[in-house]
C-alpha positions in Angstrom: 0.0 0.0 0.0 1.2 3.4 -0.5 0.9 5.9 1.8 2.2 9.3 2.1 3.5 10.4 5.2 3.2 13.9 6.6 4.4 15.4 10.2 1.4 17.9 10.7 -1.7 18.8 8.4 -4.9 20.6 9.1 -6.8 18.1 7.8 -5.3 14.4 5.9 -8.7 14.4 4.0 -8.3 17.6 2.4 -4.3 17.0 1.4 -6.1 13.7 -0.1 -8.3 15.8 -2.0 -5.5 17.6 -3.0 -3.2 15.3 -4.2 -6.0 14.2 -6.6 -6.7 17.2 -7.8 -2.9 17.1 -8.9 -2.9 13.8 -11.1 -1.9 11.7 -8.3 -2.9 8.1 -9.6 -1.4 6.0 -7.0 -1.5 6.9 -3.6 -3.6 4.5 -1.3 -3.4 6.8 1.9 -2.3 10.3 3.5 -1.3 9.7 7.2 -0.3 12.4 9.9 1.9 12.5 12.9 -0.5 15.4 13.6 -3.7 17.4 12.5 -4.9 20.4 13.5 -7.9 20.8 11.9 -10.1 17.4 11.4 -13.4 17.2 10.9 -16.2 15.2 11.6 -19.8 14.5 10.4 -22.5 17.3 9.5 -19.6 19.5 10.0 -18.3 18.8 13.5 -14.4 19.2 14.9 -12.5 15.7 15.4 -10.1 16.2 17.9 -7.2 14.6 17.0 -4.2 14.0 19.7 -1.2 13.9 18.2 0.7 10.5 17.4 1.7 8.4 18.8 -1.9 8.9 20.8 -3.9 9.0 18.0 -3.7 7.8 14.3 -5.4 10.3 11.6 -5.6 8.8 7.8 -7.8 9.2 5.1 -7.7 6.1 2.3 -8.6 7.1 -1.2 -11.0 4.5 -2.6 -11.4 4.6 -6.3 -14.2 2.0 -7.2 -17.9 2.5 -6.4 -19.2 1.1 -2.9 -22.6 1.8 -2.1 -21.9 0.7 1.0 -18.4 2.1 2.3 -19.3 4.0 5.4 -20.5 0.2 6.7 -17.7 -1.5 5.1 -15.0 0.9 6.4 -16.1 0.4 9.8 -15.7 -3.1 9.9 -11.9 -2.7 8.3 -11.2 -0.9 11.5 -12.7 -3.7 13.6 -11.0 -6.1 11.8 -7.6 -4.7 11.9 -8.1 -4.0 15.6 -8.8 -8.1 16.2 -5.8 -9.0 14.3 -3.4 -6.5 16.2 -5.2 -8.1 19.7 -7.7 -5.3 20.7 -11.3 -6.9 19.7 -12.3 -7.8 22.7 -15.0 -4.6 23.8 -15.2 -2.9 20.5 -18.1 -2.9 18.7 -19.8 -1.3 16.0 -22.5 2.1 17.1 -24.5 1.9 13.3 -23.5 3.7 10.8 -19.9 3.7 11.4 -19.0 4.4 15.0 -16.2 2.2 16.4 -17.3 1.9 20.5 -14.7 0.6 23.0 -17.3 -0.6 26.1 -20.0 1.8 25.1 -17.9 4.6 24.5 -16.4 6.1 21.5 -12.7 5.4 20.2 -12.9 5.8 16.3 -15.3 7.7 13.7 -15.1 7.7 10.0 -16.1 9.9 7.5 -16.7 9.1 4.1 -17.0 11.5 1.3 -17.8 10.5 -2.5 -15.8 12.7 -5.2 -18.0 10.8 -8.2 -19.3 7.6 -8.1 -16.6 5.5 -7.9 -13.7 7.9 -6.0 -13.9 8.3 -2.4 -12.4 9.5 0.8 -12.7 7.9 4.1 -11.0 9.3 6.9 -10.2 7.6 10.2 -9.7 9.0 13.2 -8.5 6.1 15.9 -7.8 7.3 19.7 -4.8 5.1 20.6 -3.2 5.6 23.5 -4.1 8.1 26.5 -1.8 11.2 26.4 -0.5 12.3 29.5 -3.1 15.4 29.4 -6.5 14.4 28.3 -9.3 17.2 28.5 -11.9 16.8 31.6 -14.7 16.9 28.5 -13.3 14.6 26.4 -16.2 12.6 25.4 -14.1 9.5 23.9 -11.6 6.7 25.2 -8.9 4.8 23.9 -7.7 1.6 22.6 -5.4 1.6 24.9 -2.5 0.0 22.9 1.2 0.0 22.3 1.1 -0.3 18.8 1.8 2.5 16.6 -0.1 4.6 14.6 1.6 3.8 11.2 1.3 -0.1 12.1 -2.6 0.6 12.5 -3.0 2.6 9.3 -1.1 0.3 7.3 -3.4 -2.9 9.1 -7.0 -0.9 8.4 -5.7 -0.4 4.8 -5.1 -3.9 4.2 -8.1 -5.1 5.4 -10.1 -2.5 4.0 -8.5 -2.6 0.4 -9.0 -6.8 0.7 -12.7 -6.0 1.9 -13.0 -4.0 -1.0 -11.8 -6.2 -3.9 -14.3 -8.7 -2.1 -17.3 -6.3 -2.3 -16.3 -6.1 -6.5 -17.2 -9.4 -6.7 -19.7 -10.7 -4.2 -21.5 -7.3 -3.1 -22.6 -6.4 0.8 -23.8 -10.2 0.8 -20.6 -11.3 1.7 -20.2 -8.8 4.7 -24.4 -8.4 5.9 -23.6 -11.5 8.8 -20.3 -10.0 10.2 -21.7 -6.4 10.3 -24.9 -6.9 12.1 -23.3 -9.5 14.3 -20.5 -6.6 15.0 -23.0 -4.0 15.4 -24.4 -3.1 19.1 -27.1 -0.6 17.8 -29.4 -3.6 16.8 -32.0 -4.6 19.5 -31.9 -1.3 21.2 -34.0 1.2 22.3 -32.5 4.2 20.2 -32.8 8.0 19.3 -32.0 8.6 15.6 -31.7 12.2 14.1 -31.5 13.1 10.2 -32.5 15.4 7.7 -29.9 17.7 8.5 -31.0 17.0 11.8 -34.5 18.5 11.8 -36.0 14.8 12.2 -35.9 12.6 15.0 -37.1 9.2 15.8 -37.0 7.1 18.7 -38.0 3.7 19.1 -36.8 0.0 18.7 -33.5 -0.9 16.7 -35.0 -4.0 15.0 -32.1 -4.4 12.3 -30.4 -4.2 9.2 -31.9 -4.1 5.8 -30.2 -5.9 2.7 -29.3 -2.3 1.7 -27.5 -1.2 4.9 -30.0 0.4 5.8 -31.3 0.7 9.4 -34.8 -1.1 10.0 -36.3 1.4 13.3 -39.9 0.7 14.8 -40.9 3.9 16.6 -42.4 4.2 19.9 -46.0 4.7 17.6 -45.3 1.2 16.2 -45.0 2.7 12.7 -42.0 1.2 11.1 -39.0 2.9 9.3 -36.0 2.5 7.3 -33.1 4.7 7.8 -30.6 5.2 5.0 -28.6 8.0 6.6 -28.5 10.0 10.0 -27.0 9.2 13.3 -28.0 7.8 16.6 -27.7 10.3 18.9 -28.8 7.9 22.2 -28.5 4.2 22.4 -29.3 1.2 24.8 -30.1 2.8 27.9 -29.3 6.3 27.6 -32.3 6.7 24.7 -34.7 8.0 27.5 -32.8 10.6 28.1 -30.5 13.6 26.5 -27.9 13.3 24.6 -25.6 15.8 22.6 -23.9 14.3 19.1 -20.5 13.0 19.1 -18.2 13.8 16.4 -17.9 11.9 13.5 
């Protein structure tokens, strides 16, 4: 895989974007000893602790995957079980990576056409000695580094990917739904550029990706895009967005 290496960015998704928008043809992934400047879903900050605390990449994907925002997120699981730190994580639908309920990872995908995309990971690694009292995240908690992470989520993302070519989500529905902690749960979902929100019953995954929600009304829904803004036992109660 080939990866460009920077010390400090503002952002790895937007050198990404610029590379391509120089003729670059064969870079795989952009990864930072530091950012300054991530971002996250619908326009929120990432914060981003400098390596070797935290590993920032964004992989530039150039086939079409409807389904890449699910198929990412199970890279990073993946690549966290073979470098021995499954045991916890889980997946918070779309694409949240949670370490025992709490968040350690986001991704964000954006499409350039419909087969070129960016996905950017943002993985909290290993506490730094100053951690901000508000900090609503965690972290893996490992030794490994941050290059030997982005280097193992590529692999396994790029294999996942030349799977998907030929089989389609099919071959990943099982493993996703299995990985995913949002199914069977009593969740708050917000969309439509977050003037919508439902909460009710998690009942599963659709064919398509797509999230199958009963609401409290019993009138059943299915959720292509949005985020779940409470899950499990907090959905009775407040909560504020995380990033990503």
């Amino acid at each position: 895989m080939i990866i460009r290496h920077l010390a400090i960015t503002p952002s790895t998704m937007a050198e990404a974007r610029a590379l391509l928008a120089a003729g670059d043809t064969s870079t795989q992934a952009v990864l930072a000893e530091a950012q300054t400047s991530g971002r996250g879903r619908l326009g929120r900050v990432w914060q981003t602790f400098p390596a070797p605390s935290s590993m920032a990449c964004t992989y530039i994907v150039r086939q079409e995957c409807a389904h890449l925002p699910l198929l990412a997120s199970l890279a990073v699981l993946n690549a966290a079980r073979q470098l021995g730190h499954g045991t916890g994580l889980t997946i918070k639908w779309p694409n949240d990576l949670l370490l025992n309920g709490r968040k350690v990872a986001g991704i964000l995908c954006e499409g350039l056409n419909p087969a070129l995309f960016l996905v950017g990971i943002g993985l909290n690694l290993q506490a730094p000695p100053e951690v901000p009292a508000d900090f609503p995240g965690t972290f893996l908690g490992t030794t490994q580094t941050h290059e030997t992470f982005a280097k193992t989520i590529g692999a396994c993302l790029f294999a996942d990917l030349a799977l998907y070519r030929t089989q389609g989500w099919a071959a990943f529905h099982h493993n996703y739904a299995h990985a995913c902690s949002t199914f069977g749960q009593p969740i708050t979902w917000r969309g439509g550029a977050g003037n919508q929100e439902l909460t009710g019953l998690a009942r599963g995954l659709t064919q398509q990706g797509h999230l199958e929600l009963v609401a409290n009304d019993g009138t059943v829904h299915i959720i292509p895009s949005g985020e779940i803004v409470a899950q499990g036992s907090m959905a009775a109660a407040p909560s504020r967005p995380t990033a990503i």
